[in-house]
C-alpha positions as CSV (number, residue, x, y, z in Angstrom):
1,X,40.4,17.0,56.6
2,X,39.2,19.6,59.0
3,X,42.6,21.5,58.6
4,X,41.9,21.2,54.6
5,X,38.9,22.7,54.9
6,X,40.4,25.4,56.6
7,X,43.0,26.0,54.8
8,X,41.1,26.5,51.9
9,X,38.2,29.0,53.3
10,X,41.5,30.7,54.5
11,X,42.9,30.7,50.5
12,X,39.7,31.8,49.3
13,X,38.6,34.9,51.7
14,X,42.4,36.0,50.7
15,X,41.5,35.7,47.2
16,X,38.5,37.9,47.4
17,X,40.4,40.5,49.9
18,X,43.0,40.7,46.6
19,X,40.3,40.4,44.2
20,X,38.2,43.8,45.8
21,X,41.5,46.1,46.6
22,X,42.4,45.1,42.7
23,X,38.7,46.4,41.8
24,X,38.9,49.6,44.2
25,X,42.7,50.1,42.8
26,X,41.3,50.6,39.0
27,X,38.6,52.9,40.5
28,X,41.1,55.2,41.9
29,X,43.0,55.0,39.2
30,X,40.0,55.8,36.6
31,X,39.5,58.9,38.7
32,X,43.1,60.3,38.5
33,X,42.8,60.1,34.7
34,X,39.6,61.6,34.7
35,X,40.6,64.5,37.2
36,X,44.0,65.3,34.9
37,X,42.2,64.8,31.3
38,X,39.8,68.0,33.1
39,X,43.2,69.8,34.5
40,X,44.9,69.5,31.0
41,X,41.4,70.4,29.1
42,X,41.8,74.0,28.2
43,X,38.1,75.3,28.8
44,X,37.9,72.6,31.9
45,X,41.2,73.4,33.7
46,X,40.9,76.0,36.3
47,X,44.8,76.4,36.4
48,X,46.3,79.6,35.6
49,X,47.9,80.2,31.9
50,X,51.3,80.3,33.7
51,X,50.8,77.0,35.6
52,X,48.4,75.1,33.0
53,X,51.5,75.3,29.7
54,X,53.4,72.9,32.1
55,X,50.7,71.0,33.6
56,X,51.5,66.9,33.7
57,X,49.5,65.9,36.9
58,X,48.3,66.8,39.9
59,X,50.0,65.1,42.6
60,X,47.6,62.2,44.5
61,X,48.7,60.4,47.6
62,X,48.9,57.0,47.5
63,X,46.1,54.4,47.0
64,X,45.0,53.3,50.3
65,X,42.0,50.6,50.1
66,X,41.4,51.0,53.8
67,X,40.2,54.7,53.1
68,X,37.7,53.1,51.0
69,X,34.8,53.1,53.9
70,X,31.4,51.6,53.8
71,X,29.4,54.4,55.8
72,X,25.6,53.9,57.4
73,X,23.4,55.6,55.3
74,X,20.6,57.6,57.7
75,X,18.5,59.9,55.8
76,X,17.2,63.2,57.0
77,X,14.1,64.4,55.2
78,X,13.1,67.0,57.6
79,X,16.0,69.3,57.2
80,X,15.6,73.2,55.8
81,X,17.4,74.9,52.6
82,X,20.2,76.8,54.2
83,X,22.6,79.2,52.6
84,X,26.3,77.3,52.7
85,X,29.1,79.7,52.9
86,X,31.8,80.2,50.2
87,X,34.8,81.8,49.9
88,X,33.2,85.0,48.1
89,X,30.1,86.6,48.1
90,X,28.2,83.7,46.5
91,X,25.1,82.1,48.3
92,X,24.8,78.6,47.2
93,X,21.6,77.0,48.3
94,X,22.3,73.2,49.7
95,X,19.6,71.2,52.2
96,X,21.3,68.6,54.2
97,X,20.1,65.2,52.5
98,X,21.7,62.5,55.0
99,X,24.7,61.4,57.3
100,X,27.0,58.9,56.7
101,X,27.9,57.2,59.9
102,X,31.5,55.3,59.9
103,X,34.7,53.8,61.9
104,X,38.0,54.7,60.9
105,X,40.8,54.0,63.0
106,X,38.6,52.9,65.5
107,X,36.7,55.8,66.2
108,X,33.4,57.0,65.4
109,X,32.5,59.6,63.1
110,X,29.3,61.4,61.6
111,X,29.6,63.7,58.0
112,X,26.9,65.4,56.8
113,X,26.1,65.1,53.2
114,X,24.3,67.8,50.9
115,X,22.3,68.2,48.3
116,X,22.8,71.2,45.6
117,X,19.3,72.9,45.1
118,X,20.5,74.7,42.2
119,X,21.8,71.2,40.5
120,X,19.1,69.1,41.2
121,X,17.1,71.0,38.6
122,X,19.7,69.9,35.7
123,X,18.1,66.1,35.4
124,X,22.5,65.2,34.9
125,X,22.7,66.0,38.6
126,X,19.9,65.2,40.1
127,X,20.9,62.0,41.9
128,X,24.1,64.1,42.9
129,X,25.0,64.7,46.4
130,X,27.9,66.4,47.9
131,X,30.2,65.9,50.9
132,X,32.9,68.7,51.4
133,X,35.1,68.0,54.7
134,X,37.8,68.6,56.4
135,X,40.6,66.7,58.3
136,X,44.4,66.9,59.9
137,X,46.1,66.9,57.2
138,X,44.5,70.1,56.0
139,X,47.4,72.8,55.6
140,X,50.2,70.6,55.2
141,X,50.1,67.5,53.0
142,X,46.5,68.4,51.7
143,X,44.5,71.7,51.3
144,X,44.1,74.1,53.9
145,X,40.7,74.8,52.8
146,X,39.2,70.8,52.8
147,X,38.4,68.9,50.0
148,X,35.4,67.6,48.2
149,X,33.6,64.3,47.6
150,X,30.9,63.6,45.0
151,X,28.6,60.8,45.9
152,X,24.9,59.8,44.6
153,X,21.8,58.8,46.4
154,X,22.6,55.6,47.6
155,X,19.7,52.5,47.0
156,X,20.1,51.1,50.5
157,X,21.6,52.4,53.8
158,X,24.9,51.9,53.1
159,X,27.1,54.3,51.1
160,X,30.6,54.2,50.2
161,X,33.2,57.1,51.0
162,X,36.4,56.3,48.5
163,X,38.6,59.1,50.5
164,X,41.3,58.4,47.6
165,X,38.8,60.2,45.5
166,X,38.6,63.2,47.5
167,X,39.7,66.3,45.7
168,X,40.7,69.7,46.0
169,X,37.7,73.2,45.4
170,X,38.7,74.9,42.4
171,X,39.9,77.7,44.9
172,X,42.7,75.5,45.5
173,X,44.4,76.6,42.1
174,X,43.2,80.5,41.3
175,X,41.6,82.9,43.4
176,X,39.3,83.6,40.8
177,X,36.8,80.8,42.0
178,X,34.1,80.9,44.6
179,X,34.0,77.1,46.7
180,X,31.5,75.8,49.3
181,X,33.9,75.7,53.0
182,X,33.0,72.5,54.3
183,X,30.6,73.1,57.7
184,X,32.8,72.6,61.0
185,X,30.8,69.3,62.0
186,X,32.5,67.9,58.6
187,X,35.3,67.8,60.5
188,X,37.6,64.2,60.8
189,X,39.6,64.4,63.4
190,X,42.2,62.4,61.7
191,X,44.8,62.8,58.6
192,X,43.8,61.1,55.5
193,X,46.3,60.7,53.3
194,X,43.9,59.4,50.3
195,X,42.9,61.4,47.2
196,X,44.5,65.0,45.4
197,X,47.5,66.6,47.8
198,X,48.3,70.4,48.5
199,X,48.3,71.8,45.3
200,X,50.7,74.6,46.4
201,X,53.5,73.1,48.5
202,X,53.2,69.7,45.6
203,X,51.9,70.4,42.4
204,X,53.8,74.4,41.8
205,X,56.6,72.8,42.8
206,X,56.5,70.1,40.3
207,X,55.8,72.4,37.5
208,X,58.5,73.9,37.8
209,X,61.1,71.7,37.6
């Protein structure tokens, strides 16, 4: 009976496991149509008129659920507007709102995650927050310049990091743009192969063909 018993708290944890990658799949998944419906909009799409007339996608890695991460949540109210850097002239205006502390690959890590000063005066944005990183896959597989993840103010300590949602700064596809460079403590020592790939040694070459 004892082995029963067992044997079915075994059947049912496995059935949730399933259950909650199948849910996290569709949320990837809802993302990479929203992010291509933008690319293939014509006054969204910051491609190029050479590259956008043969746009089809933008090439994602694949969907890993264990890059979906439940981070601690620690709030920093004492922190001070600062001036991030971008890759012009531009002075965005971001305070730091919080950190999200996680494991990944058993090892410890600690991303800081802003807040827009200039957004949250649009009411659409103001439970917005934004965490641009970077990691070791930077310059190869994904951008050399980091990627981007939007979050919101979470209702608890806990917030979620869905790295297969992690996309590339406009800057990635035309010069023309001017993108927040993720801070050097935003830094995972790690590759994560989740979310949009190198736009220029994946994407141009797909065009093309």
């Amino acid at each position: 009976m004892r082995l029963t018993l067992t044997y079915i708290c075994f059947i049912l944890i496995s059935f949730s496991a399933v259950a909650q990658d199948s849910i996290l799949i569709k949320k990837a998944l809802k993302f990479q149509e929203k992010i291509n419906h933008e690319f293939k909009d014509s006054l969204e799409s910051p491609l190029p008129k050479e590259d956008f007339k043969a746009f089809k996608t933008l090439d994602f890695f694949p969907i890993d659920t264990n890059l979906v991460v439940k981070a601690k949540f620690v709030r920093t109210p004492s922190e001070s507007p600062f001036i991030m850097e971008t890759t012009t002239e531009r002075k965005p205006v971001y305070i730091k709102y919080g950190e999200a502390h996680f494991m990944l690959e058993d090892e410890e890590f600690v991303l800081n995650i802003y807040q827009s000063q200039q957004l949250i005066t649009d009411p659409k944005y103001a439970n917005y927050l934004f965490l641009p990183f970077t990691d070791n896959s930077n310059g190869e597989d994904s951008y050399a310049g980091g990627r981007y993840l939007d979050l919101k103010i979470p209702k608890n300590d806990v917030i979620v990091l869905d790295f297969n949602q992690a996309y590339n700064p406009y800057c990635a596809y035309s010069g023309k743009y001017s993108c927040p460079i993720p801070p050097v403590d935003n830094h995972i020592s790690l590759a994560i192969h989740a979310g949009v790939k190198n736009y220029a040694k994946k994407e141009k070459d797909t065009i093309t063909n």
